[in-house]
Each structure stands twice: as C-alpha cells, then as structure tokens.
KELUMFI-595017 format. One record per atom (N, C-alpha, C): residue in three letters; x, y, z. Coordinates in steps of 0.1 Angstrom, whole numbers, plus 2048, in hexadecimal, padded with zeros to 3 digits. Layout:
// residues N
ALAXYZ;...
This chain:
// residues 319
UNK974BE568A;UNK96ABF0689;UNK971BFD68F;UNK96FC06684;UNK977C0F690;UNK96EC1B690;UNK96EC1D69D;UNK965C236A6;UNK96CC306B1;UNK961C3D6B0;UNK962C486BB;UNK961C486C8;UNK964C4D6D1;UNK960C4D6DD;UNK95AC5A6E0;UNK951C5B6EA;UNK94EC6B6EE;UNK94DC626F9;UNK954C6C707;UNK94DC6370F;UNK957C6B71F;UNK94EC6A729;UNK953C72734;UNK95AC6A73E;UNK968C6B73F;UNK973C63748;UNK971C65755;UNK96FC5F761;UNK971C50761;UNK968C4675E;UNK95AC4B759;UNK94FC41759;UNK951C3D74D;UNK959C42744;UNK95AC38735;UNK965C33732;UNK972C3073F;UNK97FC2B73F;UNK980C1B736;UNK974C1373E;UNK976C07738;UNK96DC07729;UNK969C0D724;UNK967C0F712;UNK974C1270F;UNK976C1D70F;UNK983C2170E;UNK98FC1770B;UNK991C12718;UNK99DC0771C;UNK996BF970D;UNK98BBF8711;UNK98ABEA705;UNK98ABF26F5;UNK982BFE6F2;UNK988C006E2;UNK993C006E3;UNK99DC056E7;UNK9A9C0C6EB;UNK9B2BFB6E7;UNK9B1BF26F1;UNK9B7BE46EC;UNK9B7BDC6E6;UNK9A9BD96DB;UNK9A0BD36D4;UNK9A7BDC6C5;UNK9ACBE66C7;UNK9B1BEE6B8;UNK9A5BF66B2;UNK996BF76BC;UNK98CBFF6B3;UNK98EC0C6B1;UNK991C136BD;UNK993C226C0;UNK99BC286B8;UNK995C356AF;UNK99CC3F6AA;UNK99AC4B6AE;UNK98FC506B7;UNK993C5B6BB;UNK98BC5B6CA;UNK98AC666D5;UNK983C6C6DE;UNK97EC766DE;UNK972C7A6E1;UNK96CC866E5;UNK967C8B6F2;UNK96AC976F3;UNK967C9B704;UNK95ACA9700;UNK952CA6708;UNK94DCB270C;UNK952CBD711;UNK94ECC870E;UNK957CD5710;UNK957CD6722;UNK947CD3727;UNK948CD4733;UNK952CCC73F;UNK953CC5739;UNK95DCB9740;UNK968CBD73D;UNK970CC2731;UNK97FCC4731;UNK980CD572F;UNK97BCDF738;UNK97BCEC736;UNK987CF1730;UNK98ECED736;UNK9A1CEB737;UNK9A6CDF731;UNK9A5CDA720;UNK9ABCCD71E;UNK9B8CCD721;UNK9C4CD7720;UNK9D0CD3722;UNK9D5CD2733;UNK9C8CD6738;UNK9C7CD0746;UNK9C6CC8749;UNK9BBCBC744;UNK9B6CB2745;UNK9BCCA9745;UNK9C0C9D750;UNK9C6C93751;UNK9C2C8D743;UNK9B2C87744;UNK9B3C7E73C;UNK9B6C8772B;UNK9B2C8D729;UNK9AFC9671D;UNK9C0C92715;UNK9CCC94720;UNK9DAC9571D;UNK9E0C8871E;UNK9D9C7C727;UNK9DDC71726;UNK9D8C66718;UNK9CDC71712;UNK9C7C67709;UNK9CEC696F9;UNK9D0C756FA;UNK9D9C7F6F2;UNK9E9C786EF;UNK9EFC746FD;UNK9FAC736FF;UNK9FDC616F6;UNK9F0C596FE;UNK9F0C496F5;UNK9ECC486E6;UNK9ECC566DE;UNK9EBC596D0;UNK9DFC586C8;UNK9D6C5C6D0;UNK9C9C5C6CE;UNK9C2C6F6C9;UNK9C2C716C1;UNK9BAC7B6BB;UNK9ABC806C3;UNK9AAC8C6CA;UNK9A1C8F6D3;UNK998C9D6CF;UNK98BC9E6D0;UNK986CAC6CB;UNK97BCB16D9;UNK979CBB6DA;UNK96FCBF6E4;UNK968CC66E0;UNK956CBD6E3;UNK94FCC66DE;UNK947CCC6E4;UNK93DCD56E2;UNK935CDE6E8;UNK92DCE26DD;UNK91FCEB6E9;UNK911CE86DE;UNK913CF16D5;UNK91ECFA6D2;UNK922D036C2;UNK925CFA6B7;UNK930CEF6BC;UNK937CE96B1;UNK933CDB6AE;UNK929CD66B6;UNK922CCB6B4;UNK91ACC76A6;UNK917CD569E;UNK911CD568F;UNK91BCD9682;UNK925CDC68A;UNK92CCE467E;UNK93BCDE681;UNK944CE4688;UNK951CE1688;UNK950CCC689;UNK94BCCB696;UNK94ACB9699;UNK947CB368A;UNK93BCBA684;UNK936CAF67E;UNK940CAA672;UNK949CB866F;UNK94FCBA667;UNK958CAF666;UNK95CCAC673;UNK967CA7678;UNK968C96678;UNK95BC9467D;UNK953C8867E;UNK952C8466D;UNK94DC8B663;UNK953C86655;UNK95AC82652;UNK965C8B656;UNK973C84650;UNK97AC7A656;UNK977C77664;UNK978C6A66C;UNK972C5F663;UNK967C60666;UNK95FC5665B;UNK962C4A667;UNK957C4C674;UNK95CC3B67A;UNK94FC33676;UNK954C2967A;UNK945C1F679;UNK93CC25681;UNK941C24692;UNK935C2569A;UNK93CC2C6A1;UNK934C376A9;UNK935C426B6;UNK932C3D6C5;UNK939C386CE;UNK934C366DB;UNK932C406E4;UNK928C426E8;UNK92BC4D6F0;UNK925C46703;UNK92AC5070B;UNK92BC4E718;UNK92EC59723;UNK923C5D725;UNK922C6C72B;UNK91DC76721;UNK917C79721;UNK916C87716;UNK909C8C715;UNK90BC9A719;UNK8FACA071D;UNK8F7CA970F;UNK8FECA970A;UNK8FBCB16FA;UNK8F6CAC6F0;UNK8E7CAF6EC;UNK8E1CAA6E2;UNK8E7CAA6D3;UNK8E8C9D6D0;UNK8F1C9F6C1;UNK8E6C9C6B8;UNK8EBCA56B0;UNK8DFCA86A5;UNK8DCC9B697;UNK8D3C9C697;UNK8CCC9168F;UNK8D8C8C67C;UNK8DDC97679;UNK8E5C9266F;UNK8F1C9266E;UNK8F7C9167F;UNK906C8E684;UNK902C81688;UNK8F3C7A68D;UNK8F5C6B691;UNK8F5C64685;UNK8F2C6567B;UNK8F1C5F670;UNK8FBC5F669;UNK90AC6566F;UNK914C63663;UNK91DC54664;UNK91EC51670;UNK924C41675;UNK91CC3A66F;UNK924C2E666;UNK918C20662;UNK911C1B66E;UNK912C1C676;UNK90AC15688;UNK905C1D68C;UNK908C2568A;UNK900C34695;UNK908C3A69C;UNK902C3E6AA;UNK905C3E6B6;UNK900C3C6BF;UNK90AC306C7;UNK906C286D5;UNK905C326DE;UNK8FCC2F6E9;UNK8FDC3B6F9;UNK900C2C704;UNK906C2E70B;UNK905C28717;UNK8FCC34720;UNK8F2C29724;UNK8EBC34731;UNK8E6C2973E;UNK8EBC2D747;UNK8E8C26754;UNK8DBC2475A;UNK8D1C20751;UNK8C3C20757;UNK8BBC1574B;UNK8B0C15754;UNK8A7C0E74B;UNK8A4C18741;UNK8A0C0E735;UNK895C1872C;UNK88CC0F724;UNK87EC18723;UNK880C27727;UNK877C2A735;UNK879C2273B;UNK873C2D74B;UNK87BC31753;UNK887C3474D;UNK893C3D759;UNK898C4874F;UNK893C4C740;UNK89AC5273C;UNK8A4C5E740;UNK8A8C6773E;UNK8B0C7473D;UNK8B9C72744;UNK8C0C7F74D;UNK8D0C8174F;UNK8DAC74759;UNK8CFC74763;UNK8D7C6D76B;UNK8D0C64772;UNK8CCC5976B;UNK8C2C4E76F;UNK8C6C4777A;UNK8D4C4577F;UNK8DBC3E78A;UNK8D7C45797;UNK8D6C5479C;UNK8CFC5C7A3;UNK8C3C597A5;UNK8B8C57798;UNK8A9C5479B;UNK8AAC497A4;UNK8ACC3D79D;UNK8B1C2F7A1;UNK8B2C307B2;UNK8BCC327B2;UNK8C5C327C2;UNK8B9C367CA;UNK8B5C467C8;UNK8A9C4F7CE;UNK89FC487D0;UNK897C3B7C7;UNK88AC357C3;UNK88FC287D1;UNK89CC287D3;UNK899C1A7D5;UNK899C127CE;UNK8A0C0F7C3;UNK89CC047BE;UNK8A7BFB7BD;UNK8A5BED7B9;UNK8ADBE37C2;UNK8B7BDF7B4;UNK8B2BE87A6;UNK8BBBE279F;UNK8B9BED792;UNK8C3BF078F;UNK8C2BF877D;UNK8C8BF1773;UNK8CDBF676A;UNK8CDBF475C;UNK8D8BF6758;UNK8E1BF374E;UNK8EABF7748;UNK8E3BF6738;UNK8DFC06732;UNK8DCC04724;UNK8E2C0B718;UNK8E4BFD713;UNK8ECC05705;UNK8E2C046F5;UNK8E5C0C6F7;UNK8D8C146EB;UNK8DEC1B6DB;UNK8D9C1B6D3;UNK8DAC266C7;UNK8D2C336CC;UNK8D7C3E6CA;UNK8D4C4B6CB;UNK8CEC4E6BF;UNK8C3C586BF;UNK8BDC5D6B7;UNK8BBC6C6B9;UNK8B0C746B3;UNK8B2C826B9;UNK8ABC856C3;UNK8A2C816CA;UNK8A0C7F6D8;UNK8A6C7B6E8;UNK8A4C7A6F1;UNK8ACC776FC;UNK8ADC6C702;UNK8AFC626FE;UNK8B2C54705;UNK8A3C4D6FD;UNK8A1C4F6F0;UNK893C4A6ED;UNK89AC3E6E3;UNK8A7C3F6DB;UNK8ABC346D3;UNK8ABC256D5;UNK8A7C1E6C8;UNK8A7C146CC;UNK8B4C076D3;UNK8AEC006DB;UNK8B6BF86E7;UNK8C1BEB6DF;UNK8CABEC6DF;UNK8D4BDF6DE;UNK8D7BD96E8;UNK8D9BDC6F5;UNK8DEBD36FF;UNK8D5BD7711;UNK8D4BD1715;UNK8D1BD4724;UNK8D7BCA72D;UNK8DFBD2738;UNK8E3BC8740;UNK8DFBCA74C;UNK8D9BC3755;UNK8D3BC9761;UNK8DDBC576B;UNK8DEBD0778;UNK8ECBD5783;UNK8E5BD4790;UNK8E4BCC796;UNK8DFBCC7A5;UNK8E3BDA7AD;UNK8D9BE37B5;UNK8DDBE67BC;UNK8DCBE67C9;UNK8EBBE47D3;UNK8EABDF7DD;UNK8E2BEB7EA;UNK8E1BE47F2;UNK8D9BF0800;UNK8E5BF67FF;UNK8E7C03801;UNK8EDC0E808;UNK8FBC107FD;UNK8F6C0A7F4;UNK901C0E7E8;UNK901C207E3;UNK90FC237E3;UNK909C357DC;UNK90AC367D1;UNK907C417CC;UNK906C427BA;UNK916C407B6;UNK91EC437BD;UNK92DC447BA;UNK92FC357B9;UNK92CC2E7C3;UNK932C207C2;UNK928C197B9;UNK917C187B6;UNK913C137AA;UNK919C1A79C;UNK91BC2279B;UNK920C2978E;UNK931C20790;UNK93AC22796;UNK948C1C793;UNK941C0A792;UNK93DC07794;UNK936BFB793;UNK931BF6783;UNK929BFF781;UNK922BFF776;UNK92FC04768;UNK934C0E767;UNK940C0F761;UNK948C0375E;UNK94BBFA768;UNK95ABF2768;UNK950BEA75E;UNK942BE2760;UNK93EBDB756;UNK93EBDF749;UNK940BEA743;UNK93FBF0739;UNK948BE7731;UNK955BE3730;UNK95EBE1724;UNK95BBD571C;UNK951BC9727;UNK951BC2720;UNK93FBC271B;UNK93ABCD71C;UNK92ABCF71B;UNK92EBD670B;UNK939BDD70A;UNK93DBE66FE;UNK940BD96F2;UNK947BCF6F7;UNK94BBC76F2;UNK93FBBD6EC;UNK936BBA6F4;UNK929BB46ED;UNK924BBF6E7;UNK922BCC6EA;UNK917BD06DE;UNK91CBD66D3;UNK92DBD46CF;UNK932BD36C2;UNK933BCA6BE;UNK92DBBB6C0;UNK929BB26BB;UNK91DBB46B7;UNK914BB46BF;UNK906BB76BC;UNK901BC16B0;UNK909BCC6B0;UNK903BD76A9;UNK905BD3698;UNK90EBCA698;UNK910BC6689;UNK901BC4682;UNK8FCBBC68A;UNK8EEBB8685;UNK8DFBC2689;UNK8D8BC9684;UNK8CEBD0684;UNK8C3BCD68A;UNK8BFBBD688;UNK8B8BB6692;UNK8B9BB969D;UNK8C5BBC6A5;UNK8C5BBA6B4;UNK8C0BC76B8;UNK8BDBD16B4;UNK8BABDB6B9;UNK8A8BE16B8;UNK8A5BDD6C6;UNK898BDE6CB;UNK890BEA6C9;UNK886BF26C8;UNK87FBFC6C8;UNK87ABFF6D6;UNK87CC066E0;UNK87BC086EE;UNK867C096EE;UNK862C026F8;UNK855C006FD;UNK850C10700;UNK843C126F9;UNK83EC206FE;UNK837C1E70D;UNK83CC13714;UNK831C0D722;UNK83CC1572E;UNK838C1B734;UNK841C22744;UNK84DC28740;UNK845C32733;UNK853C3E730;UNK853C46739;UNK85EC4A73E;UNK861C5474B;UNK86CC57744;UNK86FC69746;UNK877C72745;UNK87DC76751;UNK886C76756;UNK88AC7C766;UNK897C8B75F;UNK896C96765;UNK89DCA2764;UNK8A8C9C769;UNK8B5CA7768;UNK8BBCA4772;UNK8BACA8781;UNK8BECA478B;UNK8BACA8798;UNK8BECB479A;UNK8B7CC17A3;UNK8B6CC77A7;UNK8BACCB7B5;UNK8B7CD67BA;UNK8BBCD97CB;UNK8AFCD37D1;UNK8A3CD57CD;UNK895CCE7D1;UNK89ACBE7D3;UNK89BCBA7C9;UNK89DCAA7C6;UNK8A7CA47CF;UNK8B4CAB7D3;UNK8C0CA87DB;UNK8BFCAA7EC;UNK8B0CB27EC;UNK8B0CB67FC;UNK8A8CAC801;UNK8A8CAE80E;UNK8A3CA381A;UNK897CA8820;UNK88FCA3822;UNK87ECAB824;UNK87CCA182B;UNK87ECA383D;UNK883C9F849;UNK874C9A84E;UNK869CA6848;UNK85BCA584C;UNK852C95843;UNK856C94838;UNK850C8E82D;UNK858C7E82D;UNK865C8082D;UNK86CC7482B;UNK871C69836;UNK86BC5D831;UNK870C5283C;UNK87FC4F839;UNK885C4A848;UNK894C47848;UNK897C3B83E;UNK892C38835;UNK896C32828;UNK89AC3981D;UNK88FC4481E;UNK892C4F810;UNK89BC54814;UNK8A1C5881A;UNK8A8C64820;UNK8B9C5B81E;UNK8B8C4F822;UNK8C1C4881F;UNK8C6C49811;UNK8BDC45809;UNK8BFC457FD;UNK8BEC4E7F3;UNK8B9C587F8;UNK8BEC697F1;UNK8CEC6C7F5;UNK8D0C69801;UNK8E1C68807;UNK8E6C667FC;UNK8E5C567FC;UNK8EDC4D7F4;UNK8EEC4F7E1;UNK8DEC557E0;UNK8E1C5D7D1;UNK8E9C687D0;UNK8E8C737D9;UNK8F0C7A7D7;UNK903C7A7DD;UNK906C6F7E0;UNK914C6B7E2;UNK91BC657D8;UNK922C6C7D1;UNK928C7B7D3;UNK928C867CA;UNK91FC847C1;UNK91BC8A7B5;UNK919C947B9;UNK910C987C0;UNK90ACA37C6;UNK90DCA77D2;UNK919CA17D7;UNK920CA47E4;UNK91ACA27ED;UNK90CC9C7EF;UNK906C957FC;UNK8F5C9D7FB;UNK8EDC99802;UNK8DEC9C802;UNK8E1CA7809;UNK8D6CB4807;UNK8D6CBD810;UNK8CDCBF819;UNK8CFCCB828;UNK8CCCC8830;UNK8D1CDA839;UNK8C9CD9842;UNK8D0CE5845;UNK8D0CE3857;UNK8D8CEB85C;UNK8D9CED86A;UNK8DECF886D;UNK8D8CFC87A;UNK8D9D0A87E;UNK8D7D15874;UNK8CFD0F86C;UNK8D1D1C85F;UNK8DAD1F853;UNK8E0D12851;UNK8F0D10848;UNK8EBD08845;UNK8EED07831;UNK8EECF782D;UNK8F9CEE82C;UNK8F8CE1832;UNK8FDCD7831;UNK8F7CCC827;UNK905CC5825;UNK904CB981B;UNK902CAE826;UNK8FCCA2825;UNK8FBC9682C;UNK900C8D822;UNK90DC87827;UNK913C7E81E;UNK90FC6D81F;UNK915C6A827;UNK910C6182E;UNK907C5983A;UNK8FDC52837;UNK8F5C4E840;UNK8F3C40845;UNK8EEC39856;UNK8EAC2C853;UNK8E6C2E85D;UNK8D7C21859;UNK8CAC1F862;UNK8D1C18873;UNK8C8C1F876;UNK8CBC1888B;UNK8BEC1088A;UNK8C2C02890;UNK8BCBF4893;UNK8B4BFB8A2;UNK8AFBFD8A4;UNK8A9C058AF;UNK896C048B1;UNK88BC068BA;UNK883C068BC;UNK87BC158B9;UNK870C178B1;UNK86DC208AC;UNK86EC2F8BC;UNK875C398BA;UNK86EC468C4;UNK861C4C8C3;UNK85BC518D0;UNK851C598C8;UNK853C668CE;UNK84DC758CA;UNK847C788CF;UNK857C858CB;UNK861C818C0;UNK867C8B8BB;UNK863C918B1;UNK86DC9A8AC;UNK86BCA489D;UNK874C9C890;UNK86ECA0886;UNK879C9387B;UNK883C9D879;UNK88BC98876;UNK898CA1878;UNK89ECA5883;UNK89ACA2890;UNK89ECA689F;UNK8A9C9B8A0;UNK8B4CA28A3;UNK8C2C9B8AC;UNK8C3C948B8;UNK8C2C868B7;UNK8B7C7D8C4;UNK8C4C798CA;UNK8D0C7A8C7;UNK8DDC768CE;UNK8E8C818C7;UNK8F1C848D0;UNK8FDC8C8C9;UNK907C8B8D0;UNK916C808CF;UNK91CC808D9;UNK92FC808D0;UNK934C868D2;UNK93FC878CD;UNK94BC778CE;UNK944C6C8D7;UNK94AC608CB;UNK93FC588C5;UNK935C598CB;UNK92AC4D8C4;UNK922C578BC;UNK925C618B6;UNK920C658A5;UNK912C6F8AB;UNK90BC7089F;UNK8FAC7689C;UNK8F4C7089A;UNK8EBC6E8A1;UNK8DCC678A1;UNK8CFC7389C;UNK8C9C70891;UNK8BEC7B88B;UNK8B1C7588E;UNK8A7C77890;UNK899C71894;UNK893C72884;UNK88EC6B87B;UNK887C6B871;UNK877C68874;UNK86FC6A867;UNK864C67869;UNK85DC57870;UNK857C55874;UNK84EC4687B;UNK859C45889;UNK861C4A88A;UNK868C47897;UNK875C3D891;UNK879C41886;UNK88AC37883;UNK88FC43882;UNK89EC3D887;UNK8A9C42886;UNK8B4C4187D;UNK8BDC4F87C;UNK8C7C4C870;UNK8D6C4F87C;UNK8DEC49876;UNK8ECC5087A;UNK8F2C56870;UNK8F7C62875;UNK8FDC68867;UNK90DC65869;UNK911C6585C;UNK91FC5E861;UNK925C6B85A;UNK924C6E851;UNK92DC7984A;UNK922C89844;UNK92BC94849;UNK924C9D842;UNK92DCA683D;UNK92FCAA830;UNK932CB382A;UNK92ACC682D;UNK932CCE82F;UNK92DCD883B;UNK93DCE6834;UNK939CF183B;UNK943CFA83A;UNK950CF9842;UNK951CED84F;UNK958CE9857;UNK961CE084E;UNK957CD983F;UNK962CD283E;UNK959CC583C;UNK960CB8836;UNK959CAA832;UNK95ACA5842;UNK951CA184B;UNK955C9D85B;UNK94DC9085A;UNK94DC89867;UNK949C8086A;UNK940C80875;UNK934C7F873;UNK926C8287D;UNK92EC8388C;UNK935C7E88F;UNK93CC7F89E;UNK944C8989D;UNK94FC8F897;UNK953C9C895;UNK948CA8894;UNK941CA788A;UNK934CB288B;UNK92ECB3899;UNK932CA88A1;UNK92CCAE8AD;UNK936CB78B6;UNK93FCB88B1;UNK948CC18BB;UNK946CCC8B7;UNK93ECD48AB;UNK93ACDD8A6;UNK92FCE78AE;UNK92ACDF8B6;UNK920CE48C3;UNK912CDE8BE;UNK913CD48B8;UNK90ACCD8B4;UNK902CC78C6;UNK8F2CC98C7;UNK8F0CC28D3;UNK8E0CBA8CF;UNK8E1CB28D9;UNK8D1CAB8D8;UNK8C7CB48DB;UNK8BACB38D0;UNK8B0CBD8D4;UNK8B2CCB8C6;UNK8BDCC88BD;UNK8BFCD18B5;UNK8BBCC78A9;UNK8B8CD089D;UNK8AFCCE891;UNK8B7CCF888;UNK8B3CC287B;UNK8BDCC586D;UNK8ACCCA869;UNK8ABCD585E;UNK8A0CD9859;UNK89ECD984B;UNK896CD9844;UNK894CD7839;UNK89ACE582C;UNK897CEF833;UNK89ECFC831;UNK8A0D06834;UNK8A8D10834;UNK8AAD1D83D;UNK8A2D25848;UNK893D2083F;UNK88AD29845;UNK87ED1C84B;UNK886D1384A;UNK87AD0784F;UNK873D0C85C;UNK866D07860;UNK85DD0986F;UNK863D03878;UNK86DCF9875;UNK871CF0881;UNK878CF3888;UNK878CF6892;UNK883D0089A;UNK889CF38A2;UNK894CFA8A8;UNK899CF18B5;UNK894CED8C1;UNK893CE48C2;UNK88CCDC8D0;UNK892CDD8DA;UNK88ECE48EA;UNK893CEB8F1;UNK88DCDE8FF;
C-alpha cells in the first residue's frame, strides 16, 4: 500500500519508523507551523536526507498547490498525526482509503485539539488512542480502531503522550489491515458528544479559591510541558507551576488557599489548598529560571506569603 504521511515529529516517529520499514511510505508532510524553517528542521532534513520526498503545507496551499500534488502522488491512503488544518472535503476523497487521523482521545466525548490535556485535567483514569477516517468536520469521522491507555496518578501530558506515541507503530500496523475492509469502520455514537477548544490562559491557571489539591495537581500535570506548567502568580509576577505532589498530612484549618504554610530552603514549599490539604511544589518555571520549590525559597520566598490567582487578586499576604 503505499501511503502519505502528514504528521508532527516526535509524536508520529513510530508511524513513520513502521511505513518507513514495511516499504509503505512515499512521502511526508509537515505543517508550515511546525517547520517555519524546513532547512532548519532536524527532522524536515533527516527525512529528506533517508530519500523521502517532503512538502509543507499551510491553509493557502492546502486547496490548490497540495491538492495538486496529492494527484499526482496518487497514494492509497493519507495518515495523518498532528495536524490542526482543516482539509478540505475534495482533497480527502482523492486516496482510495481516505484519510486516517490518529487522535489521542475518546470519541466523540473528547473531541478537538488536544484531548490528552482535557483527560489529564478531568482526572480521568484512562483515554483512548483513536484512529478514525477524517471527513470535513473535526474528529466526527467514522471509527476503525480504539485502543484504550491507562492513565497513571501523577502521569504528565509529556510522559502520557511519549507513551501513547511509542504504541503507535504497531496500532498503524493493525489499522492497515483493517482499513482494507469497509466493514470495520464504525459510525461514531451521537450519545456524550463533547467538543473541547484548545486550552487557554483561563484553562491553564490555578484558581487557589475554587480548586481542591487534586485539581490543581492535575492541571500541573496537564500542563507539563506543553504549556510550560499551570499558572499562578506571586508577589505580583506570573509564574509557571511545573511540578507538584500531595503531603500525606492531617487536614490545617484556619488558612488562605494558596498561603505558603512552610518555606525552608532544604525541605522545599508547602502551599495550603482548599479543605485543609497540602501540595509540595517541587519545580517552578519563573523569570529566575526552571528551580526547584527549595531554590525558589532562596528567592525571599517566606511562610505567610500567597501564590494568587492573578495580578490583581483580593488575596493579599498574610502578615
């Protein structure tokens, strides 16, 4: 079969690696945004270099130059993996198969950009690996494969996504078995359709007043490292919160959520959260630099001082 790639490196390495040794692969595609600079681009020049024919597209050339291109290719089927540009309805129809999406979520109740974020954020104990036919809508085509991916406590989006990835080569490999036959491909349930945006500065921040030391964990942990860490501010400066973990400890009372309930330059940050649990912060991304909650304290970090929700938050420091 020979088959396209579109697909954003390193999360589509192991597609790649199996068309690539399997003999499917005749070409790659990058999005413009990902290779601004192709003869920059590690991968862009390494893929080039193993004799592979490469085009980059963007939402001008996606109707006219691509499609053009995509004709005279003539592959069976298009895989794609990463890709935020809507391809238009009579570029999916030129491959005899279509084109496949790898998307990291259920569907359809995780639909849109970055369903591994919702996931993580939700708490939830387990997502999806779904490979689908694309249509002209956003993750609405019908389903060929679902593989479901545990996720562990305190896993980050970095380490479920490299996770989720490595399974890819041989998930690629069943659903070019599969896709031969028409049968296998399901019509997605109109039961708990959810669309999610992509996340936002709202979506990425820490709302110290509102959130138990669970959520807060796990907004951390979504936003590591995609988003360079949940935000948060102190003294009036935003900071990133990279890393976090719960203290086994007896509920406090009688603090502020977000008040700094320990601060000692070897034994780390202790933050008071909502119901009286505690977090340790272990790492914060900051203008000082990526530190480690016990370095941040040599910053003049002291107990009785406030991470706040935003610049102009009511929460002042506790004296």
């Amino acid at each position: 079969m020979k088959i396209v790639l579109i697909g954003s490196f390193p999360v589509c390495l192991s597609v790649y690696n199996y068309l690539s040794t399997d003999n499917h692969l005749d070409a790659v595609c990058f999005q413009n945004s990902e290779v601004p600079n192709p003869k920059k681009n590690f991968w862009y020049t390494s893929i080039q270099k193993e004799g592979y024919e490469t085009f980059v597209i963007n939402d001008k050339n996606i109707n006219t130059d691509f499609k053009t291109w995509l004709e005279e290719k003539a592959p069976d089927l298009v895989m794609v993996c990463g890709f935020s540009i809507k391809i238009p309805k009579e570029v999916l129809t030129l491959p005899k198969y279509g084109f496949l999406n790898v998307h990291f979520g259920k569907l359809p109740e995780n639909r849109g950009a970055d369903p591994l974020f919702w996931s993580i954020k939700k708490g939830k104990k387990q997502s999806v690996i779904t490979i689908h036919q694309m249509d002209e809508e956003w993750d609405t085509g019908k389903i060929l494969l679902e593989q479901p991916v545990p996720l562990i406590p305190g896993e980050t989006h970095g380490m479920a996504n490299s996770k989720m990835s490595y399974m890819l080569g041989k998930l690629t490999q069943k659903s070019l078995e599969l896709i031969m036959n028409p049968e296998n491909l399901k019509q997605q349930s109109n039961k708990n359709t959810k669309y999610f945006n992509k996340p936002t500065e709202k979506d990425t921040t820490i709302y110290w007043e509102t959130q138990t030391a669970d959520e807060i964990e796990q907004l951390v942990n979504a936003c590591n490292p995609k988003y360079g860490g949940a935000t948060t501010y102190y003294q009036g400066s935003p900071i990133k919160i990279v890393e976090v973990s719960p203290v086994d400890s007896q509920p406090l009372l009688g603090k502020t959520s977000g008040e700094i309930v320990h601060a000692h330059p070897q034994e780390g940050l202790y933050v008071y959260c909502k119901y009286g649990k505690i977090l340790r912060i272990n790492t914060i991304n900051s203008d000082a630099g990526i530190l480690s909650g016990a370095k941040y304290v040599h910053l003049g970090v002291r107990q009785g001082h406030c991470f706040t929700t935003s610049l102009r938050s009511k929460q002042q420091t506790i004296i």
